[in-house]
C-alpha positions as CSV (number, residue, x, y, z in Angstrom):
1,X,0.0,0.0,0.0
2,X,1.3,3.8,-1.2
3,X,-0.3,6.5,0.1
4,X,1.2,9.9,-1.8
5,X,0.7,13.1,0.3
6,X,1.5,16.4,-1.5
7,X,3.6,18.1,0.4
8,X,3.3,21.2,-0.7
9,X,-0.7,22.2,-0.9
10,X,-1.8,24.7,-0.8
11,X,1.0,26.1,-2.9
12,X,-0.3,29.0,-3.9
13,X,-1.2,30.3,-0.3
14,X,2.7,30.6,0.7
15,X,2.0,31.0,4.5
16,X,0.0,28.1,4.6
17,X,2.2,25.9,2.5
18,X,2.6,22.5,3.9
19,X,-1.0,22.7,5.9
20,X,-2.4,20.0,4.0
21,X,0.2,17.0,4.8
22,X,0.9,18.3,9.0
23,X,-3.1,18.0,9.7
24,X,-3.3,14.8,7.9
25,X,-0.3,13.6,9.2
26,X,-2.0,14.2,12.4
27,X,-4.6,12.2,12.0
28,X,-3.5,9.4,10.2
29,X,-0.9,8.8,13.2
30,X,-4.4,8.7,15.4
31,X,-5.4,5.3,13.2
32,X,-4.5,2.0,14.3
33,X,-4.9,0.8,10.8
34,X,-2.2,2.7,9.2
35,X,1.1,2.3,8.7
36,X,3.2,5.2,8.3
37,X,5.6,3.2,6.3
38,X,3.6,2.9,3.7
39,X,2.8,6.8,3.5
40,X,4.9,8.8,1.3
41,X,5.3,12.7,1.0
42,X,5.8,14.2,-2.4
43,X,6.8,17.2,-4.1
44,X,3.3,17.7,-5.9
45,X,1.0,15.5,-7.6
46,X,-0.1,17.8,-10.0
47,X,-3.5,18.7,-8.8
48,X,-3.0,22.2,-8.6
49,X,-4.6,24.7,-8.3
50,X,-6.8,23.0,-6.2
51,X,-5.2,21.8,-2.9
52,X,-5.9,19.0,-0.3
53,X,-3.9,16.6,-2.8
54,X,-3.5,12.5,-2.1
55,X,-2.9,9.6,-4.1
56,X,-3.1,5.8,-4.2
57,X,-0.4,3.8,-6.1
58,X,2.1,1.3,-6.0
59,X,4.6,-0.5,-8.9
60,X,2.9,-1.3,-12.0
61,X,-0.8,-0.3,-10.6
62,X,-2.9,2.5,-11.3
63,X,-2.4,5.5,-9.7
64,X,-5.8,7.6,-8.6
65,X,-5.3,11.2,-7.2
66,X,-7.7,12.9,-5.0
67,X,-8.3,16.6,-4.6
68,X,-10.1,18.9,-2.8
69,X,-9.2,16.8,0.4
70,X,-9.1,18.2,4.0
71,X,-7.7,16.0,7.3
72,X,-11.0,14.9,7.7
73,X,-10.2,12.4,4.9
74,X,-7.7,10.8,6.6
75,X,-9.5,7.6,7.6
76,X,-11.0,7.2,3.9
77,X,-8.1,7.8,2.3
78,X,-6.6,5.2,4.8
79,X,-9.6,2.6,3.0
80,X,-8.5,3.7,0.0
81,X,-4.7,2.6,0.0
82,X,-5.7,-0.7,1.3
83,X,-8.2,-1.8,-0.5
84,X,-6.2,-0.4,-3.9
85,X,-2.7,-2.8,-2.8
86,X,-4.9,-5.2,-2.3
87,X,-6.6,-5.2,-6.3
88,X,-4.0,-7.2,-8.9
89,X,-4.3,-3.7,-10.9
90,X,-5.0,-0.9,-8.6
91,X,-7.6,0.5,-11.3
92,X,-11.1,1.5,-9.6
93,X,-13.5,-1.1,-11.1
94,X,-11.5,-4.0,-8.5
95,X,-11.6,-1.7,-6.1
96,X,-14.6,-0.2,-4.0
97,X,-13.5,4.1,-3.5
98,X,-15.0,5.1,0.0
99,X,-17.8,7.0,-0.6
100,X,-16.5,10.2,1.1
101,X,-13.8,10.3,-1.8
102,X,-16.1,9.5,-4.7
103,X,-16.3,13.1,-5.2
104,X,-12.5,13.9,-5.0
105,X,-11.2,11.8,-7.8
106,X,-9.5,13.8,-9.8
107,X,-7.2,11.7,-12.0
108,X,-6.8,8.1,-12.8
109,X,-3.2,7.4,-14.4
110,X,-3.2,3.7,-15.9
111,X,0.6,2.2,-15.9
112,X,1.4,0.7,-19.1
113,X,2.9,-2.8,-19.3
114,X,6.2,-4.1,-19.6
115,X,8.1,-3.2,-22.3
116,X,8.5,-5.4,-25.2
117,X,12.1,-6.7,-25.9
118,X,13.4,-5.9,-29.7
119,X,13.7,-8.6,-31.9
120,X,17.8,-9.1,-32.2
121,X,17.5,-8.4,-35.8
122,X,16.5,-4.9,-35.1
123,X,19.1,-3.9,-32.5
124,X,22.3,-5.1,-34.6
125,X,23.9,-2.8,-37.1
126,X,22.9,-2.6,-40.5
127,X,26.0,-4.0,-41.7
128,X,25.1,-7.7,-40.1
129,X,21.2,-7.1,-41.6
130,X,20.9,-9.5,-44.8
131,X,18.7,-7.4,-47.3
132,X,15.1,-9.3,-48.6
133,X,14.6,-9.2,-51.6
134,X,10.7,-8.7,-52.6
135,X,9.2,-9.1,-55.9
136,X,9.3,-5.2,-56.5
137,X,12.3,-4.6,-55.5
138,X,13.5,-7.1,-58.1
139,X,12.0,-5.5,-60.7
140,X,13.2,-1.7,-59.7
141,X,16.7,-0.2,-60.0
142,X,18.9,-1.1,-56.9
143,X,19.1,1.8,-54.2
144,X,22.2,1.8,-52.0
């Protein structure tokens, strides 16, 4: 379970910058069920300009941000991270969104796959590449 916490919000109301993360802080540390290992503070989350930013996410799932959060959320949010590691995917249909954050999704970022690996024949220089020969190019004057 990830929980991301802007650490930041609000940023555009300098003397309270930072408000957002201490209050939750607070009271996620007042829930038995969290574990503050598993509760990460960022930079930003993008969700600007509106503050009270949080997200769910972990490696290879889908991350879903949350704005327009206060510490009241703390709790759901809470929910939210566990019942999200515990989905294979993290993306919303396996998962049910506590209803008191229904409202707050603002982003759902689906993680693509694992890359492909490049056929061998496409990563070795040209020089080792054996040129095909197809019916039109038999018939049109060599290139180079």
């Amino acid at each position: 379970m990830t929980l991301l916490i802007c650490r930041t919000c609000p940023r555009y109301d300098t003397p309270n910058n930072g408000e957002f993360r201490r209050a939750l802080d607070a009271q996620i540390a007042q829930n038995p069920a969290a574990d503050p290992r598993t509760v990460r503070h960022v930079q930003c989350l993008g969700g600007c300009p509106e503050d009270g930013v949080a997200a769910v996410d972990g490696p290879g799932k889908t991350r879903v941000r949350f704005n327009g959060l206060h510490a009241g959320h703390a709790d759901a949010l809470i929910k939210a991270a566990q019942s999200h590691a515990a989905s294979p995917t993290g993306a919303p249909e396996e998962w049910d969104i506590p209803a008191e954050l229904l409202d707050h999704v603002s982003s759902i970022t689906y993680k693509r796959g694992p890359i492909r690996t490049v056929p061998s024949a496409l990563t070795q220089p040209a020089s080792d590449l054996v040129r095909v020969e197809t019916r039109s190019s038999l018939n049109s004057p060599r290139q180079p």
